[in-house]
Biotite code that builds the C-alpha atoms (Angstrom):
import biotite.structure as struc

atoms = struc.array([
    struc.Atom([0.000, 0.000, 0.000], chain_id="A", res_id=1, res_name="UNK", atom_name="CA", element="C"),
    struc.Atom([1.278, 3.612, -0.984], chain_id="A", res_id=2, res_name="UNK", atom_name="CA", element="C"),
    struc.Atom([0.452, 6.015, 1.747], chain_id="A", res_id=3, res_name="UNK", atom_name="CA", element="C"),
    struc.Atom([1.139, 10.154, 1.454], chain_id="A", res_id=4, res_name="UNK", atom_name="CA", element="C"),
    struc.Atom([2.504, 12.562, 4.294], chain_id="A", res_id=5, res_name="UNK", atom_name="CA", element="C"),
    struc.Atom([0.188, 15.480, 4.320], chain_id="A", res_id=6, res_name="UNK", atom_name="CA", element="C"),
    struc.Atom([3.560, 17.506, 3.170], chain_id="A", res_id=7, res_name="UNK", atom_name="CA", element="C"),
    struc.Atom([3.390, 15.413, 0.166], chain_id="A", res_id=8, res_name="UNK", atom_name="CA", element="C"),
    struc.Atom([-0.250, 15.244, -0.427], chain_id="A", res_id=9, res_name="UNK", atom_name="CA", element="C"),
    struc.Atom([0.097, 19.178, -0.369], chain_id="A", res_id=10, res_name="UNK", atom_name="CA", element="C"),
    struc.Atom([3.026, 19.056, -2.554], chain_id="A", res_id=11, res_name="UNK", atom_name="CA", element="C"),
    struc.Atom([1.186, 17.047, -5.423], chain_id="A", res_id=12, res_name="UNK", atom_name="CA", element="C"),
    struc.Atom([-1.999, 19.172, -5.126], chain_id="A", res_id=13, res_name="UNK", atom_name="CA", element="C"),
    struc.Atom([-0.684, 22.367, -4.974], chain_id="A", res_id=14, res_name="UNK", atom_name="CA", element="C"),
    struc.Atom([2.044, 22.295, -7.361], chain_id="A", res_id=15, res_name="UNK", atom_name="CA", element="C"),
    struc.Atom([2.563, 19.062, -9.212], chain_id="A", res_id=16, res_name="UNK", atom_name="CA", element="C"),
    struc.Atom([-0.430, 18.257, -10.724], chain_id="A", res_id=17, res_name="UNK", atom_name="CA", element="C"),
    struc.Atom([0.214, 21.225, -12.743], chain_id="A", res_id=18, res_name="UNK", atom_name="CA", element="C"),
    struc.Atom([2.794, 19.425, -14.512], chain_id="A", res_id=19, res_name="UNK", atom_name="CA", element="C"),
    struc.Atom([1.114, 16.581, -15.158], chain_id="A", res_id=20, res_name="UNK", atom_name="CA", element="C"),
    struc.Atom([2.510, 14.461, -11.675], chain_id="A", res_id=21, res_name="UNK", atom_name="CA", element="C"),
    struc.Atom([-0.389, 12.278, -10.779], chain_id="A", res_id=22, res_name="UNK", atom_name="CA", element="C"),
    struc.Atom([-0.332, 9.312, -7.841], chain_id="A", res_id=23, res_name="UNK", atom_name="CA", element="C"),
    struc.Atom([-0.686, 6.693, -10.483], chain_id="A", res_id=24, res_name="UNK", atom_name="CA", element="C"),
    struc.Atom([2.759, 8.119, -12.221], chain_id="A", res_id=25, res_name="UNK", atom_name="CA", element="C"),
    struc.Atom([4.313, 8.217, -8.754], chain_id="A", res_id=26, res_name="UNK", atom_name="CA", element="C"),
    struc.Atom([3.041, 4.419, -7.874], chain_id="A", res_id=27, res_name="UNK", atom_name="CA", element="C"),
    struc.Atom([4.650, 3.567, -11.662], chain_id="A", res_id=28, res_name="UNK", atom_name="CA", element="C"),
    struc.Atom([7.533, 5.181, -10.590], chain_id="A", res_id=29, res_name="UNK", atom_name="CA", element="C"),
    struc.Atom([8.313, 3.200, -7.078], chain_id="A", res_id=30, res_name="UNK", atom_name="CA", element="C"),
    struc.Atom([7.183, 0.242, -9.060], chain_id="A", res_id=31, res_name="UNK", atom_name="CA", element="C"),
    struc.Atom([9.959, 0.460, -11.589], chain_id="A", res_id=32, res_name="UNK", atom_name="CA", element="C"),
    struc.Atom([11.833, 3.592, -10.866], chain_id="A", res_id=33, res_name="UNK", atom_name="CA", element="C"),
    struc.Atom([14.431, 4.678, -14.096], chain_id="A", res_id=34, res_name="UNK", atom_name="CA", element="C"),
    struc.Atom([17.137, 4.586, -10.769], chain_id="A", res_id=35, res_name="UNK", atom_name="CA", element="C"),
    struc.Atom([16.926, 3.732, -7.014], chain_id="A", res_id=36, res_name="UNK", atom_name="CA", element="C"),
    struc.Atom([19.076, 5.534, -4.559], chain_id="A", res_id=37, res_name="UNK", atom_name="CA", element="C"),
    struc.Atom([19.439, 5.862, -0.928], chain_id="A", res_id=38, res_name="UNK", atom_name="CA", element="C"),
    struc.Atom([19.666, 8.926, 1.083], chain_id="A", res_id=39, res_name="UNK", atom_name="CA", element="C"),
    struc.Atom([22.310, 8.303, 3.539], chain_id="A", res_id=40, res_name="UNK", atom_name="CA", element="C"),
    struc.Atom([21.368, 11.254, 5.795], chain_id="A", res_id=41, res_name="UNK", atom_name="CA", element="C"),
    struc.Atom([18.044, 10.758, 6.161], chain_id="A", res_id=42, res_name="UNK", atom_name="CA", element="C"),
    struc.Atom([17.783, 6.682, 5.532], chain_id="A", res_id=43, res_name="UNK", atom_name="CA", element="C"),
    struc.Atom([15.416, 6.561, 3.053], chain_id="A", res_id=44, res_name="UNK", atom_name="CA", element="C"),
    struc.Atom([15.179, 5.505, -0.413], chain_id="A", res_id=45, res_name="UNK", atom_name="CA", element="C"),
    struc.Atom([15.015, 7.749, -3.664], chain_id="A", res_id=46, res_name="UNK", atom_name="CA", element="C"),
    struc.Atom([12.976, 6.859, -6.346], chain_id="A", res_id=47, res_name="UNK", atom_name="CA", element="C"),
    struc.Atom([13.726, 8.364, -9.645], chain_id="A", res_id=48, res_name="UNK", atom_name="CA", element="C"),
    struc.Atom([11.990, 9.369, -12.862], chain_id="A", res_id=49, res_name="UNK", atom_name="CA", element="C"),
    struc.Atom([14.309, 11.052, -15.709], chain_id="A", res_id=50, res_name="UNK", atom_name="CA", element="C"),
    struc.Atom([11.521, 11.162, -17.813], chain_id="A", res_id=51, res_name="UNK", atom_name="CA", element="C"),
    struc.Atom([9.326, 13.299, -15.821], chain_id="A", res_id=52, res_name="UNK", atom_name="CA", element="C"),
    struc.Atom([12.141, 14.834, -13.938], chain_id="A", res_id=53, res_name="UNK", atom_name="CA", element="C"),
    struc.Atom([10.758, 13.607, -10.510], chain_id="A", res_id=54, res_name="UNK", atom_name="CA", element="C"),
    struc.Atom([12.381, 11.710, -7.746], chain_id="A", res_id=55, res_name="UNK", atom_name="CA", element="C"),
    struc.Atom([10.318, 10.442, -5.199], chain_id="A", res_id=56, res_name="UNK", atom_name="CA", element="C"),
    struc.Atom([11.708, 10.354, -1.722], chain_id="A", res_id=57, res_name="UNK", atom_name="CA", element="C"),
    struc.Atom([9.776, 7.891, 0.278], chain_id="A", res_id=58, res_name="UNK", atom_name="CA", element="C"),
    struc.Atom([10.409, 5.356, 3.792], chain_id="A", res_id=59, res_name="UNK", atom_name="CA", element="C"),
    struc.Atom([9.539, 0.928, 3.480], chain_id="A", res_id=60, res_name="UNK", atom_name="CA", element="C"),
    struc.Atom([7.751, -0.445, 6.901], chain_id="A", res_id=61, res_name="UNK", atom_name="CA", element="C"),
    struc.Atom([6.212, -3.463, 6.645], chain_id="A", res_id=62, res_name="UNK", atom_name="CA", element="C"),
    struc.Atom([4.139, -3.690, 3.955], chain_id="A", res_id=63, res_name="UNK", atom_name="CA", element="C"),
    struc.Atom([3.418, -0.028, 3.226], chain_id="A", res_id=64, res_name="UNK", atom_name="CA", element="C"),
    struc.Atom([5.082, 2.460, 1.036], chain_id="A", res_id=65, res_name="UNK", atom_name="CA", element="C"),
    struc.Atom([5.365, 6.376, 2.831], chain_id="A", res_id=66, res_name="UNK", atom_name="CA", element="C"),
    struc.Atom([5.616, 8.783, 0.057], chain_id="A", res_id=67, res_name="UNK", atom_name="CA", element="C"),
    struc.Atom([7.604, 11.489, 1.812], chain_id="A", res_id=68, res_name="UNK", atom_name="CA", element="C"),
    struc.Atom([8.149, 14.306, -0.945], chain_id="A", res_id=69, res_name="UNK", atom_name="CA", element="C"),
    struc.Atom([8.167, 14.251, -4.577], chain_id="A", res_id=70, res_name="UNK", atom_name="CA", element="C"),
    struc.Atom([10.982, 16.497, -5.761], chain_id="A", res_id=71, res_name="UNK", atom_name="CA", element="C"),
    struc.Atom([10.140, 18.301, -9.447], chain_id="A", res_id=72, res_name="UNK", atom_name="CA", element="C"),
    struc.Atom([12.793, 19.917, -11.405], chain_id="A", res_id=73, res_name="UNK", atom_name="CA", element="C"),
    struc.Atom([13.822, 20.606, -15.224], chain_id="A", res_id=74, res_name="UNK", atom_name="CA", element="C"),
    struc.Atom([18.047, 19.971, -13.576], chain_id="A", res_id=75, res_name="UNK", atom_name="CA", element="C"),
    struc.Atom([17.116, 16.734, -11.892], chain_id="A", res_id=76, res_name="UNK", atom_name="CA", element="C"),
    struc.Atom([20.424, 15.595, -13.245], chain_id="A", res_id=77, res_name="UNK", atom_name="CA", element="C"),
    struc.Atom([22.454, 17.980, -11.213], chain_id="A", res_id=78, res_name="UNK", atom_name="CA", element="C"),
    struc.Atom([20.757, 17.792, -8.548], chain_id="A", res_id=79, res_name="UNK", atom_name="CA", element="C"),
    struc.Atom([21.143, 14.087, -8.316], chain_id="A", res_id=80, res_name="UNK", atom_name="CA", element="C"),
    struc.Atom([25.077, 13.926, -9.078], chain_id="A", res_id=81, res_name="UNK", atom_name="CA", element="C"),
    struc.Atom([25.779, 16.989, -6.458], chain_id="A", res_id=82, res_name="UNK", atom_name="CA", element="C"),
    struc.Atom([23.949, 14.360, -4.006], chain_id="A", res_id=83, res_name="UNK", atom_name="CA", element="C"),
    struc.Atom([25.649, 11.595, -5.413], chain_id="A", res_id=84, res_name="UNK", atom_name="CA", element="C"),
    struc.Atom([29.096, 13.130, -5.459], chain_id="A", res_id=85, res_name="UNK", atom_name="CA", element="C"),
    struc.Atom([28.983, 14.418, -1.677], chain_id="A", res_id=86, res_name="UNK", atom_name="CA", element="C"),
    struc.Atom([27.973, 10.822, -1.001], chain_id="A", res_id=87, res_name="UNK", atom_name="CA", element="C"),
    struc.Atom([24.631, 11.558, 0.671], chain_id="A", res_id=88, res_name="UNK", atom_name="CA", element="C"),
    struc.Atom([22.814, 9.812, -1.848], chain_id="A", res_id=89, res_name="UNK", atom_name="CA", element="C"),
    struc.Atom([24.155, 6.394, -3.197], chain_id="A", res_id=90, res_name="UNK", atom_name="CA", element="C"),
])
């Protein structure tokens, strides 16, 4: 089961669904994510979608998924090699 924080619920109403970032694309996404990471720092996992420029930062317990944030931008690619080069994510 995919569950939402209420920061992330926000996130996708407010903003995302503007561009086109629906809850089915993020459950495709954690499903078969283009790249899976993990955030050192924080201990979660990083979900990400170069297609749609989105990488979903989300927790596992048990048998539930906890959609954290969804992070949106057009330099996803920099973002994710600064994060990858300063070994946070890996």
């Amino acid at each position: 089961m995919i569950l939402f924080t209420q920061h992330a619920k926000e996130k996708l109403e407010k903003e995302l669904k503007k561009l086109g970032i629906t809850e089915q694309l993020i459950a495709k996404t954690l499903e078969n994510p283009d790249e899976l990471l993990y955030d050192a720092l924080r201990e979660r996992f990083v979900a990400v979608n170069w297609n749609n420029n989105t990488a979903i930062i989300y927790e596992k317990t048990d048998n539930n998924i906890t959609v954290i944030t969804v992070i949106y931008s057009t330099e996803l690619k920099d973002t994710v090699n600064r994060r990858k080069r300063t070994g946070r994510w890996i």
